[in-house]
N, C-alpha and C positions, 0 to 999 in steps of 0.2 A: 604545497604540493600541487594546489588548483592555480595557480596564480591570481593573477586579480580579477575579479570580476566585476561583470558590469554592474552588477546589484549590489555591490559589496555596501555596509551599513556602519551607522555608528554602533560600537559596542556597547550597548547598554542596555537590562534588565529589563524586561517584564515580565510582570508577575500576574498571573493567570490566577484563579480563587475554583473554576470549574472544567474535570476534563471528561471528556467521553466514557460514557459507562461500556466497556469489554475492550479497550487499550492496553490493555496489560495483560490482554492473550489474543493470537492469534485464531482462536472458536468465538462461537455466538456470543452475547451477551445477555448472559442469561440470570434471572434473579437469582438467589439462593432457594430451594424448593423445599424446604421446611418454613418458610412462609407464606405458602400456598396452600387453598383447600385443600389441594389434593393431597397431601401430608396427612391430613388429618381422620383419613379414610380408614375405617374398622378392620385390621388385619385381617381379622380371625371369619369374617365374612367369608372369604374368597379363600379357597381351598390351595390354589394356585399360590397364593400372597402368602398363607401359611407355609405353604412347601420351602418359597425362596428363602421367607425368613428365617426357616430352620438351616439352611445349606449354603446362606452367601455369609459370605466372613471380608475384614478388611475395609478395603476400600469400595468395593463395591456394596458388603452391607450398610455401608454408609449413606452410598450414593440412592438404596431401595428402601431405608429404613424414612429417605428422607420425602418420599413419593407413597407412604404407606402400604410400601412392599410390591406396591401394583407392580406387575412386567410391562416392559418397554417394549420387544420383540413380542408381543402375544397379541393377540385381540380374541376375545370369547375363549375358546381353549385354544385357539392355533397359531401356529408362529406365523408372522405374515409375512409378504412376498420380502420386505427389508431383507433377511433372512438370506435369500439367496442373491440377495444383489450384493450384499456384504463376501458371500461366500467367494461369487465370482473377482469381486478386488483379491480378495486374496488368492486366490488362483492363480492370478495374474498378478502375483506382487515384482515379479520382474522386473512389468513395466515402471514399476515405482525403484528400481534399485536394491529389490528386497526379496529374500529366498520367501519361496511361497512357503517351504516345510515351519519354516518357525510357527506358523500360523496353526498348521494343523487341520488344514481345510476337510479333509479324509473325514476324519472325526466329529467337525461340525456336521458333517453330512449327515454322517450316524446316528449323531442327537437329535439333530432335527426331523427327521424320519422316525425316529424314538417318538418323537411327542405328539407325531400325527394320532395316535390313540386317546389323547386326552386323559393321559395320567397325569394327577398333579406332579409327582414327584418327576416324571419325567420332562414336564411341561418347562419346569423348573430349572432340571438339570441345563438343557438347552438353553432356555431363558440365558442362567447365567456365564455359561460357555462361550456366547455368541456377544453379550456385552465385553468379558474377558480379553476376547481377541480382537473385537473392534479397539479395546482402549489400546492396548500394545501396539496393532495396524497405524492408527492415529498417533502414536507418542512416536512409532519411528517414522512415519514421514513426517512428521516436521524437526527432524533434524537434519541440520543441514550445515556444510562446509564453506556456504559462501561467506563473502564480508559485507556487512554491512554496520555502518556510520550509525550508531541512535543518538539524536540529540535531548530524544528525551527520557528517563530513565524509566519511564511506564510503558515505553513501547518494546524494553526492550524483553524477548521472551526467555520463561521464565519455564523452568521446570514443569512439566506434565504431571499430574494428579488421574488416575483411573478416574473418581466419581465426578472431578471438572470435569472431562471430557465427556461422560456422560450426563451428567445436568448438562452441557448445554446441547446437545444431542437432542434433549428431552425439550427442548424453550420452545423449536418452530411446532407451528401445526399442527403440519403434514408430515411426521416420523419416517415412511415411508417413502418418501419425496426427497429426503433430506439425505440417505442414505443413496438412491439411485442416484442421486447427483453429484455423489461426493461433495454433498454441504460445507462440510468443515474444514473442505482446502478453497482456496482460490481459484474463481475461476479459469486463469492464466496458468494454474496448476495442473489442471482436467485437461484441457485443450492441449497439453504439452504431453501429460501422461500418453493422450488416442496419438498425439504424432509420434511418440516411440512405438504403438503398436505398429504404426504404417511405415516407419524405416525398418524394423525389424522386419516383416513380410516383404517390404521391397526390397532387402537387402542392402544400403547404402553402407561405406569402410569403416573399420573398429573407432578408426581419428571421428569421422564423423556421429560416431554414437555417443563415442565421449564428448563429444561439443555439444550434442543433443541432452546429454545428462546432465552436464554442467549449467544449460539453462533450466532443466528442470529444477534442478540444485538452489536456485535462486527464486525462482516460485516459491518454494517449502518457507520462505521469511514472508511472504505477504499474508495476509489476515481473510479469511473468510468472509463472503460478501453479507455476514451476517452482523460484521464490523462495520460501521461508518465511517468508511474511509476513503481516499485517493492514492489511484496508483498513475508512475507516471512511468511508462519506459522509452527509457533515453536512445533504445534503436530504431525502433519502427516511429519516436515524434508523435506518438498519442497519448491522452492523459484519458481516464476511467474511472467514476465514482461508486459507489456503492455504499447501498443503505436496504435492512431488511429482508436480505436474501437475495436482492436483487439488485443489476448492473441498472443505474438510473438515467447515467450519460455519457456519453465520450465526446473526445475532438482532439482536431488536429494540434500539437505543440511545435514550438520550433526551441532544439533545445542545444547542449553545448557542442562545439566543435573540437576537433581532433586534438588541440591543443588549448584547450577551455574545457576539460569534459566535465556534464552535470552526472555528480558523484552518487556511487549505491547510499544511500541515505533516508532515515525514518525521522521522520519531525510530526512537530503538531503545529497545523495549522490553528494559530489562536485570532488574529486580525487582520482586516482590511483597511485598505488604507488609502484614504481617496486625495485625491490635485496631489500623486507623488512626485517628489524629485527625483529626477536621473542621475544617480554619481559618476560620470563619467570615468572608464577606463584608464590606467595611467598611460596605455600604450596608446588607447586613441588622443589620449589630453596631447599626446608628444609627437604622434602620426599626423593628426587632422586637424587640433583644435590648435594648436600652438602656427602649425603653417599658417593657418589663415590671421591669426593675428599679428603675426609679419610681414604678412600681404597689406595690411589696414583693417581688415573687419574688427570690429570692436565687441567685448564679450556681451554687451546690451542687444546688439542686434543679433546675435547667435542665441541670445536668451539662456545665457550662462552667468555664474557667477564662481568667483573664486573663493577659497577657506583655507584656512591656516593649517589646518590635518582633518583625521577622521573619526573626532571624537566628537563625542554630541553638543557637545558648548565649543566647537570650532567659530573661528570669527571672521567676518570675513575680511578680504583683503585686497587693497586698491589694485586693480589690474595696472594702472602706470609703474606700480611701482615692484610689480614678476617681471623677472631675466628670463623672455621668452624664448630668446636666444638657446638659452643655458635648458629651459625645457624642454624643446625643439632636439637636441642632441640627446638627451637623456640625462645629461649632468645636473640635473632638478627635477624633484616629482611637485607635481602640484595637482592639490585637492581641486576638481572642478565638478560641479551640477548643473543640470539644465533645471529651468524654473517651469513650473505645473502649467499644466496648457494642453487644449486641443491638439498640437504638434509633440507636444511629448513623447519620448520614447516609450516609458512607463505606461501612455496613456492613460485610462480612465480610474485606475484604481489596481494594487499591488496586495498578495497577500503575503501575509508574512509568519512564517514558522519557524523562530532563532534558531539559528546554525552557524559554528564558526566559520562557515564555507561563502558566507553570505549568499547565498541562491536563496530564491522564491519564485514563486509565480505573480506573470502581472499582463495588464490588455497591452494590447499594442496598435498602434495605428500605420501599422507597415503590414499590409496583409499578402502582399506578393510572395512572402516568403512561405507563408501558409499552404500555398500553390502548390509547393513543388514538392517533390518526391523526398528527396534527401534534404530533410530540414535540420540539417546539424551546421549552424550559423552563430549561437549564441556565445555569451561565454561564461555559461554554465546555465544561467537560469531559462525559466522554462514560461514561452510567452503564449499568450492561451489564445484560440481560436475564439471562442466564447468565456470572456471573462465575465459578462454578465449573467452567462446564465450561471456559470460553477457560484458565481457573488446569490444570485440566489436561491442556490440549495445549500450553502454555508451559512447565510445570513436568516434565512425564512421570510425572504422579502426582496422583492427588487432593490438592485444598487442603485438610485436614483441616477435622472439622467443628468442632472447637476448636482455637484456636490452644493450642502445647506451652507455654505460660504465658501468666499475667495481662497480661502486663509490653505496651507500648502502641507500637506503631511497630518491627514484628519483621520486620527486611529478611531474603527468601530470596533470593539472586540466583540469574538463571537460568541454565543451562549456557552456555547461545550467547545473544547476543542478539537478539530479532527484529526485524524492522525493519515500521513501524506507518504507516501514508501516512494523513493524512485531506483528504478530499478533498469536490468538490462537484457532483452531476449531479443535474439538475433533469428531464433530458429522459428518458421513460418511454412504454413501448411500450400501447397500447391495441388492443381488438378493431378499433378501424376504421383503427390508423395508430399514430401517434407524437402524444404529447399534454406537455405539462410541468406541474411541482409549481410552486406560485408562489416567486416566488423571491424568498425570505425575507431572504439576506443583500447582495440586488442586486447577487450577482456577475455575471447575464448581459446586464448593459446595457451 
């Protein structure tokens, strides 16, 4: 479907033994919280803690019975500001795609003005009203109509649970922090939500709201920055990390072009992989590399070498004796790599997170292209402005500035694996509103 790629790889297995803890959902990573102190807290203490546990049932008695009933929305007897910040999302579930009524916002208003008194039973009632509809809020934005490729079966998501969604609610600090921010989506989610508020007020045409949905639509698969993870999107050529709630770096990417495009796709980055080889393209082996060796240049001074195919025990094969002719025309494919070197296309080091698509990320020593506005060049994979720094927040250590020998394809595997989403947003915020990047891979027709 992609055609060849420039990174394309030998097909062969690795086997990973450690992956990221909270990969297998798109919320925090959060422990189980019946192995916490706070579990083990005296019900019967807290008048509040009695009330819930007389009154929450399911999945949420689950989620309180396992926190020793304490309330999440309360502090002392009062519901805290979270409370209306939560309210306000829902007020506004429009901007999310979603009828505000489901919610029941009216009502939460009432309970929560209920509990201003400090009755437990009322404290309560609210209490669990407002976890209720946060977990519903939550289960339906992140479902979502887009496509996306997982190549690995832990990223791919999984059914929504009430009291999941509440443990991990419950992991950050700041509860209240975490809720004003809308924690638990992406932040490419948030950003995209306030631009429907500003085409809606500005009025921009029905076509162009629905193109603003459709990338909102595609935010709802990336993981909360409470995930350890990489996002890379393939319109705007920037790549984004996150760890801990917080966005740790970005930079510029140059990634596939109009007819090479780098595919909606979720991996795990597992290694690095220093002095890589370049698999050369079939179309450039038959465009560039084949002319010139008809001209005379010989594949030693191009610092290529030729292989039998594209399997890992390929062998290689006397350039005298390929019908370069027969290449040259397209009537012969031939396997070719450029060999590890300061000149390398690859440059310094390549990571790599299996995909039948062969794409990855890797350095490059062509930084002109970096420069420019529209870096849609590649063909498919994704070449990083700073591959040393993303090498060390993967690795927890600088990528040395020589690899520890000559020797060519030096796999480090990383401790945990990350998990790497690439994705597609065209729609971009301006001084007067909300504007879009053309849209190079026509995914929003």
């Amino acid at each position: 479907m992609w055609g060849v790629r420039c990174c394309r790889i030998p097909l062969f297995t690795i086997v990973i033994t450690g992956l990221c803890l909270g990969a297998t959902q798109p919320l925090v990573a959060a422990p189980k919280a019946a192995t916490s102190p706070a579990a083990t807290v005296p019900a019967g203490q807290d008048p509040i803690a009695r009330a819930i546990r007389s009154k929450a049932g399911g999945a949420l008695k689950r989620f309180y019975a396992e926190r020793g009933f304490r309330p999440l929305w309360t502090r002392g007897n009062a519901i805290g500001p979270q409370a209306e910040a939560l309210i306000g999302f829902l007020k506004t579930a429009d901007l999310d795609g979603l009828k505000s009524a489901k919610y029941d916002p009216d009502n939460l208003v009432a309970d929560v003005r209920a509990a201003r008194g400090g009755d437990p039973a009322a404290v309560a009632r609210a209490e669990l009203a407002l976890s209720a509809a946060f977990a519903r809020y939550v289960t339906d934005q992140r479902r979502s109509d887009s496509e996306m490729t997982y190549t690995d079966r832990a990223l791919k998501p999984k059914r929504l649970k009430a009291d999941a969604i509440l443990r991990a609610a419950a992991f950050p600090k700041a509860f209240p922090d975490y809720v004003a921010d809308m924690g638990w989506m992406s932040p490419h989610y948030v950003s995209l939500r306030a631009l429907v508020g500003r085409a809606k007020k500005q009025g921009l045409s029905g076509k162009a709201m629905d193109r603003l949905y459709r990338n909102l639509d595609r935010t709802r698969l990336l993981p909360s920055p409470w995930t350890r993870h990489i996002v890379v999107d393939a319109s705007s050529g920037r790549l984004w990390y996150y760890q801990a709630g917080k966005q740790i770096g970005m930079m510029k990417v140059v990634v596939g072009a109009r007819e090479t495009q780098t595919p909606m796709l979720a991996g795990m980055v597992q290694w690095a992989i220093l002095n890589p080889y370049w698999n050369v393209p079939t179309y450039l082996a038959r465009k560039s590399v084949a002319p010139k060796v008809l001209a005379g240049r010989s594949l030693k001074s191009l610092r290529m070498e030729a292989l039998s195919d594209w399997s890992e025990n390929a062998r290689l094969l006397d350039p005298r004796a390929i019908d370069w002719t027969a290449v040259a025309s397209g009537a012969q494919e031939i396997r070719l790599r450029e060999l590890p070197g300061s000149a390398n296309s690859m440059g310094r080091v390549k990571f790599i997170f299996p995909n039948d698509e062969g794409i990855y990320l890797h350095d490059t020593p062509d930084r002109a292209l970096l420069k420019k506005s529209d870096r849609h060049f590649s063909n498919g994979c994704i070449r990083l402005e700073d591959a040393a720094g993303l090498g060390r927040w993967l690795l927890g250590k600088p990528i040395p500035a020589a690899a520890p020998s000559k020797a060519p394809e030096q796999a480090v595997p990383l401790r945990a694996g990350v998990p790497i989403y690439l994705t597609y947003l065209t729609a971009t915020a301006t001084e007067k509103g909300v504007a879009f990047r053309p849209d190079i891979y026509g995914r929003d027709e």
